[in-house]
VOBA-1610 file (N, C-alpha, C; in pm, whole numbers, padded with zeros to 5 digits, always signed):
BEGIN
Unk-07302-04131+00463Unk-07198-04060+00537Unk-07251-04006+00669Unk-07391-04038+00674Unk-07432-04006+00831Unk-07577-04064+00867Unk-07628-04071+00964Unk-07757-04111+00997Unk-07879-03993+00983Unk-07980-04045+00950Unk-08082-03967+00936Unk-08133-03888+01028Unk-08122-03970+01171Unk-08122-03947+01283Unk-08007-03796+01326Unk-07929-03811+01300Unk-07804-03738+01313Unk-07844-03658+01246Unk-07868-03602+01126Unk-07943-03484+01054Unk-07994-03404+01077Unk-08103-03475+01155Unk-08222-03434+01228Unk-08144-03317+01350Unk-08052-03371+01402Unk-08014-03303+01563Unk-07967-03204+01465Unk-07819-03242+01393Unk-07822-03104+01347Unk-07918-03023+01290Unk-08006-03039+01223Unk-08084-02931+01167Unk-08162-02852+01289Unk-08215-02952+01401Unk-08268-02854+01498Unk-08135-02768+01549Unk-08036-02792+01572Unk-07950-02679+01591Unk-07904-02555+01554Unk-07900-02608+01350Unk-07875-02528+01259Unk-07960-02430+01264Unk-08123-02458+01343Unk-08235-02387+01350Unk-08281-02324+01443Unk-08192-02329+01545Unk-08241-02266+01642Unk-08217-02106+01660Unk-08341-02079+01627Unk-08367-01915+01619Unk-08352-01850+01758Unk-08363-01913+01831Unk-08226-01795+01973Unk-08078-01818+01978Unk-08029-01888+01901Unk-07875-01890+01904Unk-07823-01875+01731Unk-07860-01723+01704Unk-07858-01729+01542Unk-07739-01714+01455Unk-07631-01715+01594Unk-07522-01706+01560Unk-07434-01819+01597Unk-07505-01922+01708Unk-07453-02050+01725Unk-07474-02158+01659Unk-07339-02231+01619Unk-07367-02344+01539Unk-07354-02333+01402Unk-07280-02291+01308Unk-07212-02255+01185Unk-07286-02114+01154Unk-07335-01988+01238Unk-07358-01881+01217Unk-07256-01776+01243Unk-07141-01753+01243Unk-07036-01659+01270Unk-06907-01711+01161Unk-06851-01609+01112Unk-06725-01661+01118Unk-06659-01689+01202Unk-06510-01690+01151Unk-06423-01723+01295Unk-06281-01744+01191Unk-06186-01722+01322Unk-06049-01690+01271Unk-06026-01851+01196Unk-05920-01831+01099Unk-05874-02004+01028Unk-05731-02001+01041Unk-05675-01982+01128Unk-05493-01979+01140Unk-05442-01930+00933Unk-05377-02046+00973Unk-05287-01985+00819Unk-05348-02036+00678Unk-05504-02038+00697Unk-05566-02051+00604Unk-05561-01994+00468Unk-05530-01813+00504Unk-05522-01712+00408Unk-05388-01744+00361Unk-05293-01790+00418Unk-05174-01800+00385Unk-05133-01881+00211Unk-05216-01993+00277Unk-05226-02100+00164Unk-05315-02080+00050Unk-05443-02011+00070Unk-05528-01929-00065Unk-05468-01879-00119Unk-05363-01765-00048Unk-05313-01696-00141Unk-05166-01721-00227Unk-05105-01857-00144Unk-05010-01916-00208Unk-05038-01999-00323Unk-05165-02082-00301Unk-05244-02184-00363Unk-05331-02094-00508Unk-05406-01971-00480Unk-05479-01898-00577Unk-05565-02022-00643Unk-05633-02113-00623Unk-05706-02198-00662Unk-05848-02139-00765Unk-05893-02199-00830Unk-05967-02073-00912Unk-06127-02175-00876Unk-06135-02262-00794Unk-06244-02309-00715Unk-06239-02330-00586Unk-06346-02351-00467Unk-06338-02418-00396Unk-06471-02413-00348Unk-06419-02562-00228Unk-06574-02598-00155Unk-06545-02579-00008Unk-06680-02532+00041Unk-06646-02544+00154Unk-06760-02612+00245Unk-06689-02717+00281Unk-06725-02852+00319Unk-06753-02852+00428Unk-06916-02880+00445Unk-06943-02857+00599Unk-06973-02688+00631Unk-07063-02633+00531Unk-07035-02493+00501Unk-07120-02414+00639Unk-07211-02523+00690Unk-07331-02466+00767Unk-07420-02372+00752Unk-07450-02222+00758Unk-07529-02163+00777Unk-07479-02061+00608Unk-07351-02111+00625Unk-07266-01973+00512Unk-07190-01873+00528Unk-07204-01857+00608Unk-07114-01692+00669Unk-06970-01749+00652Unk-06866-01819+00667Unk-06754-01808+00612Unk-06739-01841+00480Unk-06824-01882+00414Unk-06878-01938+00271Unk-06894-01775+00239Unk-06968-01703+00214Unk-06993-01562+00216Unk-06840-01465+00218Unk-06811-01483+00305Unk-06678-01400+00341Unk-06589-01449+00246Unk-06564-01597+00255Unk-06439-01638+00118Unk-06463-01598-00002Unk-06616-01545-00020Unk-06665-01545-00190Unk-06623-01334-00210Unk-06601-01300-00081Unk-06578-01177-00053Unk-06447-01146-00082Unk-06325-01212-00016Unk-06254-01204+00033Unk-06157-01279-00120Unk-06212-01336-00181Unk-06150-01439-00307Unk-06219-01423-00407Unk-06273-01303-00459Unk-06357-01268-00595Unk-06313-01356-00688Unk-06178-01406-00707Unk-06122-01476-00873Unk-06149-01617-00811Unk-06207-01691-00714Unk-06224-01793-00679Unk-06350-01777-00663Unk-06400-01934-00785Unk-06566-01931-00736Unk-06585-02031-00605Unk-06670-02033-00528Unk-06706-02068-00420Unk-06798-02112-00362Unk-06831-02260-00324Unk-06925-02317-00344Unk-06960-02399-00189Unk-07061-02446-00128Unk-07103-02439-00019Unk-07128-02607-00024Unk-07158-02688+00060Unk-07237-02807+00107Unk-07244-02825+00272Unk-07348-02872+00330Unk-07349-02899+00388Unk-07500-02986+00444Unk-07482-03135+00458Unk-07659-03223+00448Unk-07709-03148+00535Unk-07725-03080+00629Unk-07780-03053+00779Unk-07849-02867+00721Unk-07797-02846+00632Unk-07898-02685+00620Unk-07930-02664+00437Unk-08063-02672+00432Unk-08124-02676+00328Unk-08100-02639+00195Unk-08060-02534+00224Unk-07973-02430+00110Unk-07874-02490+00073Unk-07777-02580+00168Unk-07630-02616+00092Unk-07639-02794+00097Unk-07750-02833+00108Unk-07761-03022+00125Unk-07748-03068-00012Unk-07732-03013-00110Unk-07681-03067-00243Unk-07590-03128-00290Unk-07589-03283-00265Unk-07415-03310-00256Unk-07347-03254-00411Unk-07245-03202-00392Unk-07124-03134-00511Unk-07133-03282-00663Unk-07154-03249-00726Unk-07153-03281-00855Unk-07026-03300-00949Unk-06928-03187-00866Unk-06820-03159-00992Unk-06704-03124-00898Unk-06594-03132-00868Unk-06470-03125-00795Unk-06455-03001-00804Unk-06316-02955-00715Unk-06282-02849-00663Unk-06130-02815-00704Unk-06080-02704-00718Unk-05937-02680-00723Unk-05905-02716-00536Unk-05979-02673-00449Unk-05970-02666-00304Unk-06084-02706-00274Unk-06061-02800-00138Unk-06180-02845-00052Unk-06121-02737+00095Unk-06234-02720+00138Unk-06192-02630+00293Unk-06285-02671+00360Unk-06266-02716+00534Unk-06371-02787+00590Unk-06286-02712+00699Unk-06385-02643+00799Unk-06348-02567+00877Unk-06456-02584+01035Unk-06370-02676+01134Unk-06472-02721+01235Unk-06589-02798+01164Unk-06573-02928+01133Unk-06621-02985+01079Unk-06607-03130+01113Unk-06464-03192+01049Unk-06455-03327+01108Unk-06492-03368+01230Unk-06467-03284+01300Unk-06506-03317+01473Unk-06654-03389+01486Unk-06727-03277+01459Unk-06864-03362+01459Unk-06942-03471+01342Unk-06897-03490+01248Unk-06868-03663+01227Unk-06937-03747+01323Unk-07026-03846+01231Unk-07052-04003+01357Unk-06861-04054+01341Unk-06844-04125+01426Unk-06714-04180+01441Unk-06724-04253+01298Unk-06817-04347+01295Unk-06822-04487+01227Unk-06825-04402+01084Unk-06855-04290+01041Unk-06857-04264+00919Unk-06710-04170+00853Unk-06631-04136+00923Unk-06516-04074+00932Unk-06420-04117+00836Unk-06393-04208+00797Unk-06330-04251+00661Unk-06404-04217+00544Unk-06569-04246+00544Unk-06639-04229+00437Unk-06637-04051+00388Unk-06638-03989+00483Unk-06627-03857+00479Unk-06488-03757+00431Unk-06405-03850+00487Unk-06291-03809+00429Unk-06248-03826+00265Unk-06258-03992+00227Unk-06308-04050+00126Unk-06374-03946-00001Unk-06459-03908+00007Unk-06530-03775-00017Unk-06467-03670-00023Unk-06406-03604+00118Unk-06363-03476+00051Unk-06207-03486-00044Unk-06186-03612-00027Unk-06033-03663-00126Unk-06140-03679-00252Unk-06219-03671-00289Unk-06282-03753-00411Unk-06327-03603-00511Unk-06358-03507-00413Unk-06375-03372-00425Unk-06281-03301-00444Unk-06137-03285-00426Unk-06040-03190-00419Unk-05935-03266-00526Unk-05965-03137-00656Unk-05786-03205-00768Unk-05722-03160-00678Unk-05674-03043-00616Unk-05536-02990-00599Unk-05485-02946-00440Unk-05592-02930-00389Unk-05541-02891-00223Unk-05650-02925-00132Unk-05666-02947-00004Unk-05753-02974+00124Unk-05680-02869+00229Unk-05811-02812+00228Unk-05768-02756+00432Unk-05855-02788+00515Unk-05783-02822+00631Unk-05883-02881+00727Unk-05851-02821+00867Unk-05946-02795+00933Unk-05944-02720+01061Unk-06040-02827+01145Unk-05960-02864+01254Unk-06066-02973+01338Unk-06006-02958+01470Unk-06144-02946+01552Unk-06098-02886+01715Unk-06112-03060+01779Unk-05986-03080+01838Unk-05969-03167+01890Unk-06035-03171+02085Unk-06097-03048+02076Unk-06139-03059+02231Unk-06297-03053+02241Unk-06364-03071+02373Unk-06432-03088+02362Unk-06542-02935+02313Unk-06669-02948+02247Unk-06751-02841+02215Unk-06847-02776+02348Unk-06843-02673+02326Unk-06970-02637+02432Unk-07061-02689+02445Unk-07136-02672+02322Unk-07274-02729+02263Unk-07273-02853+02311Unk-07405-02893+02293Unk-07466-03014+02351Unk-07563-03039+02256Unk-07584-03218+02182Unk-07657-03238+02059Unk-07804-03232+02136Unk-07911-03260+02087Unk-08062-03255+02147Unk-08062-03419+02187Unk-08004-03501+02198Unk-08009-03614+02304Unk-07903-03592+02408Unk-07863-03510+02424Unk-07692-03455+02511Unk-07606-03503+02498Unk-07560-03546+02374Unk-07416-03614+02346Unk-07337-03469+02348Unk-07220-03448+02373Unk-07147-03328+02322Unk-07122-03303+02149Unk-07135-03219+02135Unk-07159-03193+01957Unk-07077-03214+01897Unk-06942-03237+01986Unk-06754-03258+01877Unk-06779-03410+01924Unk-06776-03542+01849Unk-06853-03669+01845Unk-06648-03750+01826Unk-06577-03676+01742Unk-06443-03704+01744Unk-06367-03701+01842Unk-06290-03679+01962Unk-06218-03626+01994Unk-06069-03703+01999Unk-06002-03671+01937Unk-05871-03753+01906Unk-05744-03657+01867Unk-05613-03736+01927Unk-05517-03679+01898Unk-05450-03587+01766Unk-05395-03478+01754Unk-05329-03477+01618Unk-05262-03578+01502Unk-05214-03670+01595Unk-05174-03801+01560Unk-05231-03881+01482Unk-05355-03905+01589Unk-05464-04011+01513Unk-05576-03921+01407Unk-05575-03771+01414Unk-05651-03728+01288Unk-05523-03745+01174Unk-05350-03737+01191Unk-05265-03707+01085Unk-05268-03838+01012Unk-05269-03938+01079Unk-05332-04130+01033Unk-05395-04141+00939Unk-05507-04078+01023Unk-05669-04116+00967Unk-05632-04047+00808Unk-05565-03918+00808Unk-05568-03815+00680Unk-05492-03855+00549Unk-05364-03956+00627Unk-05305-03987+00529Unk-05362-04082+00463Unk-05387-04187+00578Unk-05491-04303+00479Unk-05603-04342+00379Unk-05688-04203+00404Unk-05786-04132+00333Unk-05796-04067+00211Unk-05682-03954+00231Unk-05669-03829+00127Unk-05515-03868+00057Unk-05553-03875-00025Unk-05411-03849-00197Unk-05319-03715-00141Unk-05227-03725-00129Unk-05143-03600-00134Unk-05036-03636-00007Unk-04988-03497-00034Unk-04880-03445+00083Unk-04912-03332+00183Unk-04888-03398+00337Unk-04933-03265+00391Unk-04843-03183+00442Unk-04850-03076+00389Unk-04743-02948+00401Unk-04792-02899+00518Unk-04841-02892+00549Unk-04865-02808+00702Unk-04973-02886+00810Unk-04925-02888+00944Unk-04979-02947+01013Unk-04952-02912+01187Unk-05061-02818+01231Unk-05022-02794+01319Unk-05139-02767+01449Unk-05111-02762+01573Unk-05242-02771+01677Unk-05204-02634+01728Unk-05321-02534+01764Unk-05313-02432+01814Unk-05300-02437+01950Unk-05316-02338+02056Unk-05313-02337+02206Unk-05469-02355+02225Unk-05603-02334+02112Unk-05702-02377+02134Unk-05776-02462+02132Unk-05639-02592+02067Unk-05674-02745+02052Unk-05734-02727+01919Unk-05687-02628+01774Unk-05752-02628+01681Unk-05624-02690+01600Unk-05704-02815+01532Unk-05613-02836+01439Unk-05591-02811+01293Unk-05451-02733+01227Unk-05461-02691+01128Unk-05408-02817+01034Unk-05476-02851+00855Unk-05353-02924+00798Unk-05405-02914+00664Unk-05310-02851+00597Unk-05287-02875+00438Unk-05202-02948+00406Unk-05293-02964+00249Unk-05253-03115+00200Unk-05244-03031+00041Unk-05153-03096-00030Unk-05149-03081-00171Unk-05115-03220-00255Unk-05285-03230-00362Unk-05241-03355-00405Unk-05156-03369-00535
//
């Protein structure tokens, strides 16, 4: 689901001890994320593409009756691929940076991972960041359109919500 090579950049990122908050170290707002937890009450989830943890942390805060579980290949602590499915998959700024060529396989996956719901948050614009060969770090950049395609073709379900912010963030739940 990705190159070894590709690993590598992220982990020097994931690692870079002067930006300890850049690069899956902060939370950050999820539109109507809470909306759907708390409509959904799922009594698992993953969160896919977890990075450093800190919104991994906060959901396990924030959702005590939901256990809560982390992956992500690029930081040591969460490179364990998941073993056992989810009531909820949550991938939050994530798809974006994807190799292109592996983007079905990944999706593939988090449909293979989730009995009952997917949320997905993917910034369709470009990232600040810059990878350590200078590619820009969002490797996707594509319409709502062509991620709503790509999602249906991929993931089992129905998507109930689907929507692009004024920050080019795209929101979309799915219930399978």
């Amino acid at each position: 689901m990705y190159t070894n090579e590709y690993i590598k950049q992220l982990q020097s990122l994931h690692g870079d001890k002067t930006r300890p908050q850049g690069f899956g170290g902060k939370t950050k707002k999820l539109g109507k994320f809470h909306h759907y937890m708390n409509e959904w009450t799922p009594s698992s989830l993953l969160d896919y593409g977890c990075g450093k943890g800190y919104i991994l942390a906060s959901l396990k805060e924030q959702y005590p009756n939901t256990v809560c579980d982390g992956y992500d290949p690029a930081v040591k602590l969460f490179s364990q691929q998941p073993t056992k499915t989810f009531d909820c998959v949550f991938s939050n700024d994530v798809l974006e940076h994807i190799e292109p060529e592996f983007i079905n396989e990944v999706l593939k996956h988090i449909n293979k991972l989730a009995n009952k719901f997917v949320w997905l948050r993917i910034d369709t614009k470009p990232a600040r960041k810059t990878l350590p060969d200078g590619r820009n770090a969002h490797l996707i950049l594509e319409t709502p359109e062509w991620w709503r395609d790509r999602i249906q073709q991929t993931i089992d379900g129905t998507i109930l919500f689907l929507q692009l912010d004024k920050k080019g963030k795209l929101d979309v739940a799915i219930k399978k």
